[in-house]
N, C-alpha and C positions, 0 to 999 in steps of 0.2 A: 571272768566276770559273772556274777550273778545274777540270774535271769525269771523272768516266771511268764511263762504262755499260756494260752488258753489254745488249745488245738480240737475244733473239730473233725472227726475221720471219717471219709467218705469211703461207700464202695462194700467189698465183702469183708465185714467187720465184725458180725455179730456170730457167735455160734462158731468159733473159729479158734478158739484161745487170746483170743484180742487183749483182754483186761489178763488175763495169767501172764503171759507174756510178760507185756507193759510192765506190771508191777513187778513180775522175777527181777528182769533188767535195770528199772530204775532203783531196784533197792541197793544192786548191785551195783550199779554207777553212783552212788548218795545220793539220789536226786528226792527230792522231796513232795505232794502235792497229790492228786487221785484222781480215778480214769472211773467211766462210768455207761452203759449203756444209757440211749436217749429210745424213746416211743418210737420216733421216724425212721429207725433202723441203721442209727449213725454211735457214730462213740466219741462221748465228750472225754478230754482230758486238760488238768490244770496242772503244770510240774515247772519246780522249781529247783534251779541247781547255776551248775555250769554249764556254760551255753553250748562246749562241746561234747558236756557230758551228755546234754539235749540231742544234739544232733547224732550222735551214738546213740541214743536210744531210738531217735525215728527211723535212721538205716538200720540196726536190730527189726525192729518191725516189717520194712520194706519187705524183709529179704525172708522171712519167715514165711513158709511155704502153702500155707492156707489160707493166710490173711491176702488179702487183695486190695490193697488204699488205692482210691481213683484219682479223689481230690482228698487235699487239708485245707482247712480255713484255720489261720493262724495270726494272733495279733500277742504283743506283748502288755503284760498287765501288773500293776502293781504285786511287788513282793508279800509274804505273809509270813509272819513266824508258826510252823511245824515242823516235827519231829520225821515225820517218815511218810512212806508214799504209799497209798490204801485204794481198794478198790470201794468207791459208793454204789450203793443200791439203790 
């Protein structure tokens, strides 16, 4: 089923390959939608795809060796039509 999330990432996120990551994997899963550094030293991401193609990518993340997620704030949010999964600035 097709899904679209707003996930904020808590913890050691930034400066870490967080968004390289993310976007390798999700382009590689088809997942669709962009990850983003925020001011407060967290990382927004909106990605849409398969729900276990989703969950593949947040265990990719977990397990990645520098990254450190404490907390996710996660809600699900209306669908959008794009093409591919990008890093915002």
């Amino acid at each position: 089923m097709n899904v679209r999330k707003h996930i904020r990432f808590y913890g050691k996120v930034q400066g870490v390959g967080f968004r390289y990551h993310a976007t390798y994997k999700a382009r590689l899963l088809g997942l669709t939608g962009w990850v983003r550094n925020c001011y407060d030293g967290t990382v927004e991401m909106e990605v849409q795809g398969d729900a276990e193609a989703i969950a593949a990518l947040l265990l990719y993340l977990h397990s990645q060796r520098f990254i450190q997620i404490k907390r996710m704030d996660e809600e699900t949010i209306e669908r959008k039509e794009e093409r591919e999964f990008k890093e915002k600035w």
